[in-house]
C-alpha positions, 0 to 999 in steps of 0.5 A: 427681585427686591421682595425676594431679596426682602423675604431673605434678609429680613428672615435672617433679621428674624432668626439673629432677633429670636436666637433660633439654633439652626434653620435651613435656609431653603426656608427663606424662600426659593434659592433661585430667587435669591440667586436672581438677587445676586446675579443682578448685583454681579452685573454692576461689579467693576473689581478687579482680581485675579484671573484665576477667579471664577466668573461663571458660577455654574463651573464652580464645585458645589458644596452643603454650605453650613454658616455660622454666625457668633453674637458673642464679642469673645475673640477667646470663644469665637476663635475657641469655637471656629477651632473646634469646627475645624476639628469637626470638618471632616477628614480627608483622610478615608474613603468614607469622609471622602464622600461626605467631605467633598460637600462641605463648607462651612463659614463662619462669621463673627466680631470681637471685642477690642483685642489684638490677635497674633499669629501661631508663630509670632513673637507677641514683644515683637509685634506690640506693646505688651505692657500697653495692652495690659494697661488698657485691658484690650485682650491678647490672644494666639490663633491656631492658624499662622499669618500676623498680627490683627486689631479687632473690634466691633467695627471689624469683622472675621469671616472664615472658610473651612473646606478639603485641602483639594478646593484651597486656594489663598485668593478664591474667598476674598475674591468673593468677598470683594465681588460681594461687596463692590456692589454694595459700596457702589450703590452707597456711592463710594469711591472704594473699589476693591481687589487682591493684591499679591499678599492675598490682602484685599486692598481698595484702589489706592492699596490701603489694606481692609482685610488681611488673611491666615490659612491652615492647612490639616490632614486634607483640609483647610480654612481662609479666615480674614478680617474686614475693616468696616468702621474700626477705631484706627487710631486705637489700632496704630497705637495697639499695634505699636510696639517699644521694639519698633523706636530703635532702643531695643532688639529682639532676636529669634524665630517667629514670624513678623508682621509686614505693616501696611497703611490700612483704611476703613470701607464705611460700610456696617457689619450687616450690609457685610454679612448680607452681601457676602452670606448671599454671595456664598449662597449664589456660588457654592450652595448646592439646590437648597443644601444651606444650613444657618447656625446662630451662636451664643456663648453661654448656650453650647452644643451638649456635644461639644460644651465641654470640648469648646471649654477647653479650647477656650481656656486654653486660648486665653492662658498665659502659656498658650499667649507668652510660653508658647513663644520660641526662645528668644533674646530681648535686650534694651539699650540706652539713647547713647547705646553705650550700656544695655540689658539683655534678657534671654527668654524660654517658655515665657521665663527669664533664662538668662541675664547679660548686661554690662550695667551693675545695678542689673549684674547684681541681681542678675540671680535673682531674676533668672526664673522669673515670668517675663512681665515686667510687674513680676520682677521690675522690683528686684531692679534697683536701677529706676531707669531701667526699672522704668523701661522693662514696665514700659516696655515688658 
């Protein structure tokens, strides 16, 4: 059992070493041996989830399981790249994909740099300092997919689940995650048990929050993807994530989602100890007899297929009207400590629309600023007020 659990890792070792594009895994050794591996694991988990979840792998649908596994550290290429997968999986939509669908699943598994993703539907001046990140040069991206707002960075993981719409279930892959992962914390001797909470977040026993999850749900199919907080900077993440808005001085009313904040805590565990529980885990569940495909990826060596598509995506994930236009209008105004004057700005497709304020200094560049792109740098010279000049680079 140990050397089968050895011939498999460090095949894997070798293949992230070397770069090879794909390997099928079959090659690592016999599957069952690599199920024996993960059987005996099962054995010492004490994680408590739903009961819904499977506990007899043989009664789960098999699936071709392909995984993917990035060594860029571009949240705009890995999240380009795990969207132009999902335009790939495909359709369940025709008798013909139907057949072939069915057996697919494809995981995917890679780390960013430092960067703080939002969700599709979200209000990025919502949710976090705008002007701070641009100060610190962290990265801000918009997913495709809904859900909230997320830190990366290379003490965090993302794993993501494509499939047909007809095997979705929010809780099923996290629930895997935690049953791969519970006996790796115990062998380490933590204290961390992991489980499910009714958010669909895996939380550890005191229900601080190490991973949270967004779906997407597309002409009969679907994917799970989630984070996994292993080592992540934490102070880095409460100060990126917070934002002016949330001090009370100001107010921002319209559509978008927001996020539901929530005391988070690191596993301790390293991103490999990660991926070899939960690729072995997948394995064990899901794969079909040998029917497993690796797929090492790298940004500047792209698919001839697919390079000129996943360009695209690319550019289109790191603009600034895919980032800020793509936010529905809304209404950003600012008020003194005294709430006795205040500025409010009308925003549409990442532009001042409108200017209402009872301050003069600000009515009388009120035309002026209208049409502006809204970021502070673009227009705060046109204030003549310092104060409130101040406090739109601040916050804008």
């Amino acid at each position: 059992m140990g050397s089968a659990k050895m011939l498999a890792i460090g095949r894997y070792g070798e293949i992230l070493r070397t770069g090879m594009e794909c390997v099928r895994w079959r090659k690592l050794g016999s599957l069952e041996s690599v199920r024996n591996y993960a059987n005996h694991a099962h054995t010492h988990s004490h994680s408590h989830t739903h009961s819904h979840s499977h506990d007899h792998d043989n009664s789960v649908e098999k699936f071709d399981l392909e995984i993917y596994i990035s060594r860029s550290r571009s949240p705009v290429f890995n999240l380009a790249y795990e969207d132009y997968l999902f335009s790939k999986f495909p359709n369940y939509t025709s008798v013909q994909n139907r057949e072939v669908q069915i057996k697919k699943k494809y995981i995917v598994l890679y780390t960013n740099s430092p960067s703080v993703i939002i969700g599709r539907n979200q209000n990025p001046w919502r949710e976090l300092n705008v002007a701070t990140l641009r100060e610190k040069n962290v990265d801000l991206v918009r997913r495709k997919s809904g859900g909230g707002t997320v830190y990366h960075d290379e003490g965090n993981i993302n794993y993501s689940v494509m499939m047909p719409a007809s095997s979705f279930d929010r809780d099923e892959h996290a629930v895997e995650v935690c049953r791969a992962l519970n006996p790796v914390l115990q062998t380490a001797e933590l204290e961390t048990m992991l489980s499910i909470n009714e958010r669909h977040d895996i939380v550890d026993q005191k229900g601080n929050k190490v991973s949270g999850s967004a779906y997407k749900l597309q002409r009969g199919k679907s994917y799970h993807h989630g984070t996994m907080l292993l080592s992540s900077d934490l102070s880095s993440l409460s100060e990126t994530l917070h934002s002016s808005y949330q001090d009370g001085l100001e107010e921002i009313d319209g559509p978008g989602v927001e996020s539901v904040k929530s005391p988070v805590v690191n596993v301790n565990i390293t991103s490999q100890q990660f991926m070899d529980a939960v690729i072995h885990r997948f394995i064990d569940v899901y794969a079909a007899d040998g029917a497993v495909t690796l797929h090492v990826i790298n940004d500047d060596d792209l698919p001839e297929d697919g390079a000129e598509d996943i360009t695209a995506r690319s550019n289109e994930l790191a603009s600034d009207h895919w980032t800020f236009a793509a936010t529905p209008k809304f209404m950003h105004t600012f008020w003194t400590p005294d709430r006795q004057s205040h500025v409010k700005f009308t925003v549409k497709a990442g532009k001042i629309e409108a200017v209402e304020s009872d301050v003069d200094e600000i009515n009388s560049v009120k035309t002026s600023l209208i049409g502006s792109i809204y970021d502070a740098r673009e227009f705060a010279h046109l204030v003549p007020a310092e104060y409130w000049k101040a406090r739109f680079l601040e916050a804008v």
